[in-house]
C-alpha positions as CSV (number, residue, x, y, z in Angstrom):
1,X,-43.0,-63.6,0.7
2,X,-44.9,-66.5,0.9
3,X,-48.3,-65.0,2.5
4,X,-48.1,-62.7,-0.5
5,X,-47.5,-65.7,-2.5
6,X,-50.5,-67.2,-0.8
7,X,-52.7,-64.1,-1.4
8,X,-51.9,-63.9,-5.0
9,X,-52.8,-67.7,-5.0
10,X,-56.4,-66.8,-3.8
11,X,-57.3,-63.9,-6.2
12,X,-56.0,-66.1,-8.9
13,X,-58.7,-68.8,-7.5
14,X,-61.3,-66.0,-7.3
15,X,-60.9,-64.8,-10.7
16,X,-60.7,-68.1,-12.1
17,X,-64.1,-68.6,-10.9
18,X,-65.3,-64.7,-11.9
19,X,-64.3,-65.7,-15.3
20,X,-66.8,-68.4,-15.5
21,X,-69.7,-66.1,-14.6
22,X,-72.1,-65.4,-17.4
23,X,-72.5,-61.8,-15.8
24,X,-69.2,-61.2,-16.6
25,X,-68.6,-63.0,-19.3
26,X,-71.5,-60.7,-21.8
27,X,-69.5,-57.9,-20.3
28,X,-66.8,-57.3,-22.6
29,X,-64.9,-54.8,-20.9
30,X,-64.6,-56.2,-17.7
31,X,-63.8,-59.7,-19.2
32,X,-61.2,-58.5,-20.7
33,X,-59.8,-56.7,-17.7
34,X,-60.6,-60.0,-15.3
35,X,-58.8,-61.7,-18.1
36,X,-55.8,-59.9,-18.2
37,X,-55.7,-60.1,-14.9
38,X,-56.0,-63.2,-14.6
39,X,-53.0,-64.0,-17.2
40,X,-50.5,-62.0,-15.4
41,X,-51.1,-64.0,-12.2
42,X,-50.7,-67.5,-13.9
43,X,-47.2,-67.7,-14.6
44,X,-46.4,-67.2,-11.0
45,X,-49.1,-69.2,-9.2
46,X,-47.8,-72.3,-10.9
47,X,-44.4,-71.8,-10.1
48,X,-45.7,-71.3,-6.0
49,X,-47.5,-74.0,-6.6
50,X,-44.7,-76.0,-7.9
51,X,-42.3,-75.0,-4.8
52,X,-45.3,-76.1,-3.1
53,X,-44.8,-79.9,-4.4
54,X,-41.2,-79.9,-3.8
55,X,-41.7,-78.7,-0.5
56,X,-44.0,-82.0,0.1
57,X,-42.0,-84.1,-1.7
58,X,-38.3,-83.2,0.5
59,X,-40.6,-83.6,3.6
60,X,-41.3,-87.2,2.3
61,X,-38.0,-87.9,0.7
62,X,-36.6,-86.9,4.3
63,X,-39.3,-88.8,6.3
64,X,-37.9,-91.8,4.1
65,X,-34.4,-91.2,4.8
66,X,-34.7,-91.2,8.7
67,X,-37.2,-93.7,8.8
68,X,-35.2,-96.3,6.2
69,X,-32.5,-99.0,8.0
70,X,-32.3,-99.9,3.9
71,X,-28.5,-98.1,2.7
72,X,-29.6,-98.6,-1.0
73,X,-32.8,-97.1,-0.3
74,X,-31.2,-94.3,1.9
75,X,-28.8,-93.6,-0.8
76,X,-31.9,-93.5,-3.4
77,X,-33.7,-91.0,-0.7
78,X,-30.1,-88.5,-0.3
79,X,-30.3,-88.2,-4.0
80,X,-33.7,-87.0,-4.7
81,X,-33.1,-85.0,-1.6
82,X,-30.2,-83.1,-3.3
83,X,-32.8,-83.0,-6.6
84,X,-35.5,-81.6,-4.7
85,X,-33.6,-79.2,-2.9
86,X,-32.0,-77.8,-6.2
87,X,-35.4,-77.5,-7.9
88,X,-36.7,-75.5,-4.8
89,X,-34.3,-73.2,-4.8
90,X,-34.8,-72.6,-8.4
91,X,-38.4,-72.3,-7.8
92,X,-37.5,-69.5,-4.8
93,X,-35.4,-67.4,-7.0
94,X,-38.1,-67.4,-10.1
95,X,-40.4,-66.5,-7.2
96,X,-37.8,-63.8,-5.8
97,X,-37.9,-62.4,-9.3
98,X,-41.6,-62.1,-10.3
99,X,-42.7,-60.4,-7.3
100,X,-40.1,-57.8,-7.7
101,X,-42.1,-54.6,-8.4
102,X,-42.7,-54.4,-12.6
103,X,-42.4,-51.3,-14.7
104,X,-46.0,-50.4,-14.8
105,X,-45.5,-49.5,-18.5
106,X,-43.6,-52.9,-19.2
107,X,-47.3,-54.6,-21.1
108,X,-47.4,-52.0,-23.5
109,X,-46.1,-51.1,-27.3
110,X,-43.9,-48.4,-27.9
111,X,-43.1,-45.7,-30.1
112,X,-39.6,-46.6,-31.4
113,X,-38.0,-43.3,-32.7
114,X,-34.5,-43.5,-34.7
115,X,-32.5,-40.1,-35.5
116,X,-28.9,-40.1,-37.2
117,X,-26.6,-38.2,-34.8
118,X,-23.0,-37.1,-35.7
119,X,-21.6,-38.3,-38.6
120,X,-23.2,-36.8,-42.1
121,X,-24.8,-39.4,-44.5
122,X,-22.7,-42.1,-42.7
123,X,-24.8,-41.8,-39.6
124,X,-28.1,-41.5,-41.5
125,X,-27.0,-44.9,-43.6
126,X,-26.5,-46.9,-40.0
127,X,-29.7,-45.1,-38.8
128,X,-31.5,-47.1,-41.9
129,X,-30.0,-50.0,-40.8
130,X,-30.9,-49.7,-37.1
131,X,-34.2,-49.1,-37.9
132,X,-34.1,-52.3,-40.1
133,X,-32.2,-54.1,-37.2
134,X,-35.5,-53.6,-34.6
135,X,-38.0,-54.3,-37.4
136,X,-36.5,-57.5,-38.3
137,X,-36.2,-58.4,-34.6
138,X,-39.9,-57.0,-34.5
139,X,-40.8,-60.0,-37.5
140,X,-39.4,-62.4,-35.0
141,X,-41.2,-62.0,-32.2
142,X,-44.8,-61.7,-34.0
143,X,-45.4,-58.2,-33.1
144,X,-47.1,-55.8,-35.3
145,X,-45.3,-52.7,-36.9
146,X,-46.7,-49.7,-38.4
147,X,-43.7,-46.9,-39.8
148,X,-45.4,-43.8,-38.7
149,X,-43.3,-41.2,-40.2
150,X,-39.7,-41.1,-41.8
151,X,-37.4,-38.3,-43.6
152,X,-34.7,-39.7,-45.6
153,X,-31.2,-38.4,-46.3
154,X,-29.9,-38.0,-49.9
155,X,-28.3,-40.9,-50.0
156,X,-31.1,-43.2,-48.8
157,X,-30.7,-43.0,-45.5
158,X,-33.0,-42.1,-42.5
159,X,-32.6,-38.7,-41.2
160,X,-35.2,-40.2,-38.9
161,X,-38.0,-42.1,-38.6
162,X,-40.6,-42.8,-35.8
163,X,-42.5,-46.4,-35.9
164,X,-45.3,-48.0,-33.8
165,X,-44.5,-51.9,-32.7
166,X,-47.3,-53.2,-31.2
167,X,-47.6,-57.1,-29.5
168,X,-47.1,-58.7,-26.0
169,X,-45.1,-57.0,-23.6
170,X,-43.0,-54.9,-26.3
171,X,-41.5,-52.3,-23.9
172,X,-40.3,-55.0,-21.7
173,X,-38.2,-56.2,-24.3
174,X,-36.9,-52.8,-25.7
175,X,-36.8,-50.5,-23.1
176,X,-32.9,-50.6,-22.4
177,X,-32.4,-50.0,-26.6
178,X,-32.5,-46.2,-25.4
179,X,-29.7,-44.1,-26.0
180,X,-26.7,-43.2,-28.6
181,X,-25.6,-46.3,-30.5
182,X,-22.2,-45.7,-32.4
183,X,-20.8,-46.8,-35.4
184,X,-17.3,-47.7,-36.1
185,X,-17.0,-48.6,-40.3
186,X,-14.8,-48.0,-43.8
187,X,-17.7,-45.7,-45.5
188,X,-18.3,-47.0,-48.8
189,X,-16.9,-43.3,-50.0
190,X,-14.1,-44.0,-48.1
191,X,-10.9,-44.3,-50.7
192,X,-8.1,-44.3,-48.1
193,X,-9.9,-47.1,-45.8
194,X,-10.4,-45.3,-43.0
195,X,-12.4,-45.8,-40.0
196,X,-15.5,-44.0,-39.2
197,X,-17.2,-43.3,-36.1
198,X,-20.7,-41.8,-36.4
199,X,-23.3,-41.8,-34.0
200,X,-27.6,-42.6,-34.0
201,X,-29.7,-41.9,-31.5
202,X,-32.2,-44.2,-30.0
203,X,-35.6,-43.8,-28.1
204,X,-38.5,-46.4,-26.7
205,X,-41.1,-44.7,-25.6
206,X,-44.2,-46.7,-24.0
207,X,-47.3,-45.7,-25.8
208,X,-49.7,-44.0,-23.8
209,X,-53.2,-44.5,-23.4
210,X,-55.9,-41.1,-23.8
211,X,-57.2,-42.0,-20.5
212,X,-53.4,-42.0,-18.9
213,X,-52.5,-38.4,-20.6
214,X,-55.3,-36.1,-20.7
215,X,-54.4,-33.2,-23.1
216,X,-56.0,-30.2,-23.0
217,X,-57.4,-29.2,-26.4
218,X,-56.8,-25.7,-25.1
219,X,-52.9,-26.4,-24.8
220,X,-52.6,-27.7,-28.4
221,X,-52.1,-25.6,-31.3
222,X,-52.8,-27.6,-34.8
223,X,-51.6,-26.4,-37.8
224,X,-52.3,-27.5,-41.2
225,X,-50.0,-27.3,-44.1
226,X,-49.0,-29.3,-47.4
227,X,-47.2,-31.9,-47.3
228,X,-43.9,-32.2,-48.6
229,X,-41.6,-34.7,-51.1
230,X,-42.7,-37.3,-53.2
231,X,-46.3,-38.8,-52.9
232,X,-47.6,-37.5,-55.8
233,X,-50.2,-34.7,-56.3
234,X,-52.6,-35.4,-54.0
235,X,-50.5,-35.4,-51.1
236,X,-48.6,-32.3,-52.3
237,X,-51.1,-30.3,-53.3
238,X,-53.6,-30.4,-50.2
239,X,-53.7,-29.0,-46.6
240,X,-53.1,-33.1,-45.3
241,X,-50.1,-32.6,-43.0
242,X,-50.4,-31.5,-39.4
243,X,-48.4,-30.3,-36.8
244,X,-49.0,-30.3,-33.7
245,X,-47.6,-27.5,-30.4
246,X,-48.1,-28.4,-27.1
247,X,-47.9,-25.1,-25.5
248,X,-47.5,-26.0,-21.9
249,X,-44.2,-27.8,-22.7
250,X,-43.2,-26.6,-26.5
251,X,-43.3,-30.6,-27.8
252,X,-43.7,-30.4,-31.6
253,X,-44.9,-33.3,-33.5
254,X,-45.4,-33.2,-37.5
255,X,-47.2,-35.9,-39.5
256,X,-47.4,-35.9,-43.3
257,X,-47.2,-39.8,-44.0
258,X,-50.7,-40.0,-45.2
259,X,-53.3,-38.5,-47.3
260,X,-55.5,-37.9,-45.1
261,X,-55.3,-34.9,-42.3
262,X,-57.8,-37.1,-39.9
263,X,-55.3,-39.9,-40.0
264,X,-52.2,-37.8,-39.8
265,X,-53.9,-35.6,-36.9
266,X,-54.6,-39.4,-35.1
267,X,-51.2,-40.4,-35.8
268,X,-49.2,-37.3,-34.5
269,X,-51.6,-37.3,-31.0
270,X,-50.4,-40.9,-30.4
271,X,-46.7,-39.6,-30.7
272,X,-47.7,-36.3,-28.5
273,X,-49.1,-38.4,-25.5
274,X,-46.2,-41.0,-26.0
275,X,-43.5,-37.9,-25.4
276,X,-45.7,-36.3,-22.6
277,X,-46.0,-39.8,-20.8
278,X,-42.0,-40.2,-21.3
279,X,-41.5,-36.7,-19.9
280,X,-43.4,-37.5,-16.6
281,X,-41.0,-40.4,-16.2
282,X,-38.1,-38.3,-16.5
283,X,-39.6,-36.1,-13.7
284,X,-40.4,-39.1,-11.4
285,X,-36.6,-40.4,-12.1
286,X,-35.4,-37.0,-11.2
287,X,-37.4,-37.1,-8.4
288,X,-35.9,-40.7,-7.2
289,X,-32.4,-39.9,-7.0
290,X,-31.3,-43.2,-5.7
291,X,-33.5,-44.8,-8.1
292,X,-31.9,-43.2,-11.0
293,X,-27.8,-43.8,-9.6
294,X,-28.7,-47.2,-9.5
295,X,-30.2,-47.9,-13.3
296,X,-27.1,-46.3,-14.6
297,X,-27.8,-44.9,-17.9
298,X,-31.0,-46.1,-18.1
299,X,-32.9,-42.2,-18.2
300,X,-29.9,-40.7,-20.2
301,X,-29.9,-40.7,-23.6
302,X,-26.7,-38.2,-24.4
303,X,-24.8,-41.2,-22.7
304,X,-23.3,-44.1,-25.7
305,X,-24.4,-46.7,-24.8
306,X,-23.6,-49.6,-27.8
307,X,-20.7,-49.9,-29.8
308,X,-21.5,-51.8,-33.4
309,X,-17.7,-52.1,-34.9
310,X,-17.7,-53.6,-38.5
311,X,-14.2,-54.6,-38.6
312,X,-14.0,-56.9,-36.1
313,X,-17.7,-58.1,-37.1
314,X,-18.5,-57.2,-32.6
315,X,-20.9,-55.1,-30.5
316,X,-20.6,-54.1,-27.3
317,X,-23.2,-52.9,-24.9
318,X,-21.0,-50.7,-22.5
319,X,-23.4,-50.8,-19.7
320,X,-23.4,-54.4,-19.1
321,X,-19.6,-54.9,-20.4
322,X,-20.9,-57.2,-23.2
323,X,-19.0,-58.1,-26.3
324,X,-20.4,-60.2,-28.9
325,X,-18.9,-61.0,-32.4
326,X,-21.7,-61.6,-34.2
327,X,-22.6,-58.1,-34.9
328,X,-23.9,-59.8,-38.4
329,X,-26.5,-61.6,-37.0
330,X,-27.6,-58.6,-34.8
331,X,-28.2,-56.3,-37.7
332,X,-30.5,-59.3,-39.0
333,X,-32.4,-59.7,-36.0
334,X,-30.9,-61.5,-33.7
335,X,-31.0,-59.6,-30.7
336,X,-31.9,-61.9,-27.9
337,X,-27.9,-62.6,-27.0
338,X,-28.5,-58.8,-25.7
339,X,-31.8,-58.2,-24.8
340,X,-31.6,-61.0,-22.2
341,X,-28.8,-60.0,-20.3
342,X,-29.7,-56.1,-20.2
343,X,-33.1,-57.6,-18.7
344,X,-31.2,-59.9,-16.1
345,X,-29.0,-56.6,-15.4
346,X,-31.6,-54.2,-14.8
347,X,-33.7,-56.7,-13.1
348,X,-31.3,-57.4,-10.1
349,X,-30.5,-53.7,-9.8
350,X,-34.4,-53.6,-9.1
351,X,-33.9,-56.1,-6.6
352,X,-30.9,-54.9,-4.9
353,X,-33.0,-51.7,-4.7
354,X,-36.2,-53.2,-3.1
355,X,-34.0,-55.4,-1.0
356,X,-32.0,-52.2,0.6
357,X,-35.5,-50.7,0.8
């Protein structure tokens, strides 16, 4: 570990100094590559280099201790000693953790899609509030969001809707949301006060660059068509919404959310390529079996996954056997209390993995 540690140490050097060159600093393109580079390396350099410190300072504290015919002193030493060797191993594990292999696709924004599942209007009113739930938790975190397309029930809520979150390292945060969420609730147009259950399906897809899914203009078929529902005449009334057929693997994607066909025929490639890149990874997780028994639940979408259960004001994430009652602060937001320990989960199952590798 610690040669790698030492190698990663170098290049950070080297394009420390590459950043400085003039060369490269009038190219923008490969500043900003060097750059990024760069800024992934940082946050583990100084931690190495921090272990490094603590390494010198035990080998001094020790040196003290053995050397010292002083008891106060050698008490003083013993102490920091214990300090030290806490900090270090701190330092190790932080170490342990960032050079576990990342999800390649873990720097980039996703294309959040929402669906109501079972459960009539009920599920399409705790769709709307799911979709809510991650834009509010988007607000938070600084990111930028951009509702790409959304069909609403009768009773205001979303049939489904498909929204672009853009910011730092957005899949990394949402990429265990996933799955079917279920609701457990007194509908409002529920006289007799009975529970419930309706379910909403979840999906974070990494958004993928043109040069990382080359399509084919061949294997598209685009049609055009008018759009439908309100937006007035313009919208109604002119050939702006597209749809788009992937032949090779029957993926439809149709976009009507603007006026314009150019900007609905941009909008709908982005959600093409983000589907085909999240259908390669299903292939490659089919193709790791091990891989996949290990991140239960993490490729499977049919599998429930979150419980949100009004009554008792609690969600639970049933992967991680996590029960919080403070399912009103989620719904505003607040979503960190999960996030973090689905992160921590799936993080050591990645290291168990590379570990028995």
């Amino acid at each position: 570990m610690f040669d790698k540690l030492a190698a990663l140490e170098e290049k950070y050097h080297l394009l420390t100094a590459q950043l400085s060159d003039p060369d490269i600093v009038s190219d923008a393109a490969r500043y900003a590559k060097l750059a990024k580079q760069h800024s992934e390396l940082a946050e583990v350099v100084e931690i190495f280099r921090a272990y490094k410190t603590v390494e010198a300072n035990l080998a001094s504290a020790r040196e003290l201790l053995n050397e010292s015919d002083d008891p106060d002193l050698a008490a003083l030493a013993r102490e920091e000693i214990a300090a030290l060797e806490q900090q270090r191993e701190s330092h190790r594990g932080a170490l342990e953790r960032l050079l576990t292999p990342r999800d390649p696709n873990d720097g980039k924004n996703v294309i959040l899609e929402i669906r109501a599942g079972t459960g009539g209007n009920e599920a399409s009113l705790f769709a709307a509030e799911l979709m809510r739930m991650y834009l509010r938790y988007a607000e938070r975190q600084r990111w930028r969001v951009q509702m790409l397309d959304e069909s609403l029930s009768e009773v205001g809520g979303l049939k489904e809707g498909i929204a672009l979150i853009e910011g730092d390292r957005v899949y990394s945060r949402l990429k265990h949301e996933s799955g079917v969420h279920r609701v457990q609730r007194v509908p409002a147009t529920e006289s007799a006060g009975r529970i419930h259950t309706s379910t909403v399906t979840v999906a974070v897809l990494p958004e993928a660059e043109e040069v990382e899914i080359e399509i084919d203009p061949k294997d598209v078929r685009i049609d055009t068509f008018c759009s439908s529902g309100p937006g007035g005449q313009s919208v109604n009334t002119t050939y702006s919404a597209v749809r788009l057929t992937h032949l090779p693997t029957g993926i439809v994607v149709s976009m009507q959310d603007e006026k314009s066909q150019i900007k609905n025929r941009e909008k709908a490639f982005r959600i093409l390529r983000a589907r085909l890149l999240d259908l390669e990874r299903q292939k490659q997780h089919e193709a790791i079996a091990g891989e996949r028994r290990a991140q239960v639940g993490t490729g499977e979408r049919s599998e429930k996954i979150r419980t949100y259960n009004f009554k008792e004001n609690r969600v639970t994430d049933h992967r991680i056997g996590l029960t919080l009652h403070q399912l009103d602060n989620v719904l505003e937001g607040d979503l960190d209390g999960l996030l973090d320990p689905l992160v921590a989960h799936f993080q050591a199952l990645k290291m168990q993995s590379e570990v028995a590798a």
